[in-house]
C-alpha positions as CSV (number, residue, x, y, z in Angstrom):
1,X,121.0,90.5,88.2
2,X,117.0,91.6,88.2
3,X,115.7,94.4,86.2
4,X,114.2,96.8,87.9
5,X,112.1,97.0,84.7
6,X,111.0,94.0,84.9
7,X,110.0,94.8,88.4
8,X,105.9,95.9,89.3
9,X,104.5,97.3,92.9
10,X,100.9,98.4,93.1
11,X,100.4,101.4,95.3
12,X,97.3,102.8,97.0
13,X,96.8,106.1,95.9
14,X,97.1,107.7,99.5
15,X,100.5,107.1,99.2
16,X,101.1,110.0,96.3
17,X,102.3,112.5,99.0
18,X,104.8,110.5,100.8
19,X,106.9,111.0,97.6
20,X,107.5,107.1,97.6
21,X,106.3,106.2,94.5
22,X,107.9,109.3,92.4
23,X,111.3,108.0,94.2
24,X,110.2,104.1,92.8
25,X,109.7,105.4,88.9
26,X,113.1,107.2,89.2
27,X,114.8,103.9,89.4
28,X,112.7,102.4,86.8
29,X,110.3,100.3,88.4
30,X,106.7,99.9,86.8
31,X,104.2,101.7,89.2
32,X,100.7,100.8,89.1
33,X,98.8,103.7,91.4
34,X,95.4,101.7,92.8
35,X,92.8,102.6,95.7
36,X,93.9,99.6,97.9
37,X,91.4,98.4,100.5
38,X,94.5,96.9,103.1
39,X,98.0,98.1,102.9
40,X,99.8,101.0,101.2
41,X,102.0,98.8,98.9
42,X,101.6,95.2,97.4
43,X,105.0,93.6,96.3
44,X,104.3,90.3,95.4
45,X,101.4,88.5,95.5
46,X,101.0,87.1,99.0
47,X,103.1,90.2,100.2
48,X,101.8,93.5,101.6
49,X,103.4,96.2,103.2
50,X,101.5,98.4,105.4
51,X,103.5,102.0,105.8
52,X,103.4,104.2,108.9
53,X,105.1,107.3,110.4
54,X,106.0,107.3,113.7
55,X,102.9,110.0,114.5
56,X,100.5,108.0,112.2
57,X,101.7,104.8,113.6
58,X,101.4,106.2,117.5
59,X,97.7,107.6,116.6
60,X,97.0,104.4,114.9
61,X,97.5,102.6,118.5
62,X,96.0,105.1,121.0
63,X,92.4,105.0,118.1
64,X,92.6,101.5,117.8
65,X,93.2,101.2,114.2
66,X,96.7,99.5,114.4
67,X,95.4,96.2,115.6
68,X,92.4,96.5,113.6
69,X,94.8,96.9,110.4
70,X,97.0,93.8,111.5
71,X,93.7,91.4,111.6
72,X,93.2,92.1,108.0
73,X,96.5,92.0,106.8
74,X,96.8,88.6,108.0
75,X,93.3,87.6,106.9
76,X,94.0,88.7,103.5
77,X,97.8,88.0,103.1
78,X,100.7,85.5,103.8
79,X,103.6,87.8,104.3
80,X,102.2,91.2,105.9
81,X,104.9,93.7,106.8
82,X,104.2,96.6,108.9
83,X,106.8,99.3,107.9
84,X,107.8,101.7,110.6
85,X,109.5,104.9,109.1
86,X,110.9,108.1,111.2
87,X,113.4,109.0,113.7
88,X,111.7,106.6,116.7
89,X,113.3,109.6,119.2
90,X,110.1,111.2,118.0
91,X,108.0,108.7,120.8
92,X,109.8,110.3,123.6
93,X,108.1,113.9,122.6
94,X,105.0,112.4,120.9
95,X,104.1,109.6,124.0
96,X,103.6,110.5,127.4
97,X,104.0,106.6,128.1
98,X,106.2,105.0,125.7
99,X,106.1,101.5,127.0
100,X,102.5,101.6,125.5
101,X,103.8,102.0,122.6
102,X,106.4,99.3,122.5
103,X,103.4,96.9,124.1
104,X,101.4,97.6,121.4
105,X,105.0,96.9,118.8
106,X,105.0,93.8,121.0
107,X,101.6,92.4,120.3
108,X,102.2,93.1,116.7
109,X,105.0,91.2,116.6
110,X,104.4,88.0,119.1
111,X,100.9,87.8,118.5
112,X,100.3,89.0,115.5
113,X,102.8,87.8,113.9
114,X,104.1,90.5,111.9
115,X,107.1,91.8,111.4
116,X,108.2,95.5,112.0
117,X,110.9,96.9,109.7
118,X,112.2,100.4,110.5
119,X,113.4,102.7,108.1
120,X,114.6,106.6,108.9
121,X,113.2,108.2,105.7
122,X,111.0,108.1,102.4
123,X,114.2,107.4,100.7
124,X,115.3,104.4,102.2
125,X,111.6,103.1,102.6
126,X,111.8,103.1,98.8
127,X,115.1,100.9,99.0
128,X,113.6,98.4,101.0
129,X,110.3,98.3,98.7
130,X,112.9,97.5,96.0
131,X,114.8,94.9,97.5
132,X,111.1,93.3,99.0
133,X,110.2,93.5,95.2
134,X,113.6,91.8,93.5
135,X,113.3,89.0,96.3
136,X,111.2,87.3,93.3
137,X,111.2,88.3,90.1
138,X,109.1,85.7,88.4
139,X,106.1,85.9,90.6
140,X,103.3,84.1,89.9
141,X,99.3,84.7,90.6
142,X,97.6,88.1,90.3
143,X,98.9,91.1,92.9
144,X,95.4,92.5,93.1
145,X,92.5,90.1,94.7
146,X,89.4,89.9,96.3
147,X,89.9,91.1,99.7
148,X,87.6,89.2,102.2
149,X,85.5,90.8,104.1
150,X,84.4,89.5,107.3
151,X,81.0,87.8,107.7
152,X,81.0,88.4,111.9
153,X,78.3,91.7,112.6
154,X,79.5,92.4,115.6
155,X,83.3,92.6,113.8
156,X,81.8,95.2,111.4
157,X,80.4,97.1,114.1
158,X,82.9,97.4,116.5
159,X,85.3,98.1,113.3
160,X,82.8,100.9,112.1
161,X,83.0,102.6,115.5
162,X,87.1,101.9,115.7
163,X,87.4,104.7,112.8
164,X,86.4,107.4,114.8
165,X,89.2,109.4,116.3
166,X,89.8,108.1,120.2
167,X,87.7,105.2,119.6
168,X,89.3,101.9,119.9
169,X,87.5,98.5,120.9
170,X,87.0,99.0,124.5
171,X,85.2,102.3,123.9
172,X,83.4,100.9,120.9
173,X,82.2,97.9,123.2
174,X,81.2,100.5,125.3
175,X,79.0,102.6,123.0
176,X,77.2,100.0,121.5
177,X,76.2,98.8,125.1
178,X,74.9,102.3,125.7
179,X,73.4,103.1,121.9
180,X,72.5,99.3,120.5
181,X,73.4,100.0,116.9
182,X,76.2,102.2,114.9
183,X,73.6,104.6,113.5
184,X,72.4,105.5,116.9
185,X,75.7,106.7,117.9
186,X,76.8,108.6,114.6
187,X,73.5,110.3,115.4
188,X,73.6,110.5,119.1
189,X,74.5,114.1,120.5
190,X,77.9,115.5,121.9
191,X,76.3,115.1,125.2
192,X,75.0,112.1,125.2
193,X,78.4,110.7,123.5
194,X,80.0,112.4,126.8
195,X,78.2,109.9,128.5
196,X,79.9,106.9,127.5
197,X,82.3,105.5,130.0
198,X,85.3,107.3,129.8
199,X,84.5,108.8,126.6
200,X,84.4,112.4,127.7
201,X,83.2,116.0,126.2
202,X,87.0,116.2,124.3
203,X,86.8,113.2,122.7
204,X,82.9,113.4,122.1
205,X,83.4,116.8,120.3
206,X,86.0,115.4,118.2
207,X,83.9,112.2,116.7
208,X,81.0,114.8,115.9
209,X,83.1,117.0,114.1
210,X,84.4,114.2,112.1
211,X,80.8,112.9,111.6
212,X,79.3,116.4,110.4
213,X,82.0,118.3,109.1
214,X,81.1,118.8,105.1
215,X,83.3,116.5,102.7
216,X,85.7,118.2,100.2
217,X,84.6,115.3,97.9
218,X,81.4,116.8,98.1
219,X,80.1,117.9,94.3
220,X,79.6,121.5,93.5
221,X,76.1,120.7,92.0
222,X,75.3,119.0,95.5
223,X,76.9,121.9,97.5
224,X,74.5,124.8,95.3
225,X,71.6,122.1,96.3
226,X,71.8,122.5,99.6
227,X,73.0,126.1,100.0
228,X,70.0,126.4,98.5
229,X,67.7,124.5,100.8
């Protein structure tokens, strides 16, 4: 029988207010709290486990981020596992189209391949992390690598834009057409975002609050600086 002592997961640090990893050290597994680059918990070396809500999961599709997410799992890892956790009854009041939704499921799946393991609550996500974890107990190589990072401009570009909020790759496409770089559309106006192709003055207000709202992580010192200015 394995030890759960014996047992190590590395978790990204995001993951502190899911109540996941408290639930993990209460069983006696050896926690290791990182900032991870890709995924949300890393269970073996080739293994990764990417951890969505239903909401975060839905907004992840409609922004573009999910696909995004899967191409550099499976750049970076053998056995990526999107974990899907929530009451899925939650898509019939979140979507107004659920079969987007599960064609977006789909592509993960089929072309991505990647599987999608459901699980109704934090507590049970922590079960399955356990048993993903005791699959294995003498694993070799290190947990933590160098991710790679992709070489293709125009794939750092369009995956730049992708983080704003309503942006996914056909909007992206869209406003590097009509701006020609990335800084010319972090700086461009709310109007002249508007002006993108199906873009419109909702989502445009949106990106430019995210672009100029001030940073909590800001420093005091900095924030005096330029109260002061």
């Amino acid at each position: 029988m394995v030890k759960l002592e014996n047992l190590r997961i590395i978790v990204d640090e995001r993951e502190r207010k899911s109540g996941i990893p408290d639930l993990l050290k209460s069983v006696g597994l050896n926690i290791e709290m990182k900032t991870l680059p890709i995924g949300d918990y890393i269970v073996a070396p080739e293994t990764v486990i990417e951890r969505k809500s239903i909401r975060d999961l839905m907004s992840s599709i409609f922004d573009g981020r999910l696909f995004d997410q899967c191409t550099r799992l499976k750049e970076n890892f053998q056995f990526p596992i999107v974990l899907m956790e929530g009451n899925v009854d939650e898509i019939e009041e979140i979507a107004d189209n659920p079969l987007i939704f599960y064609g977006a499921l789909s592509t993960v799946v089929i072309d991505f391949k990647i599987p999608i393991i459901p699980t109704p609550s934090a507590i049970h996500t922590a079960k399955l992390l356990v048993s993903l974890c005791s699959r294995n107990e003498s694993h070799t190589g290190p947990y933590l690598k160098k991710i790679k990072k992709s070489n293709d401009l125009e794939k750092q570009q369009l995956s730049a834009l992708c983080s704003l909020p309503g942006v996914g790759e056909k909007f992206a496409v869209r406003m590097l057409e009509k701006f020609g770089t990335p800084l010319k559309v972090y700086t461009a106006t709310t109007s002249d975002l508007a002006k993108v192709e199906g873009l419109g003055d909702a989502r445009a207000k949106k990106i430019k609050k995210v672009l100029e709202s001030q940073s909590k992580h800001l420093k005091k010192s900095n924030q005096k600086t330029l109260h002061d200015l």
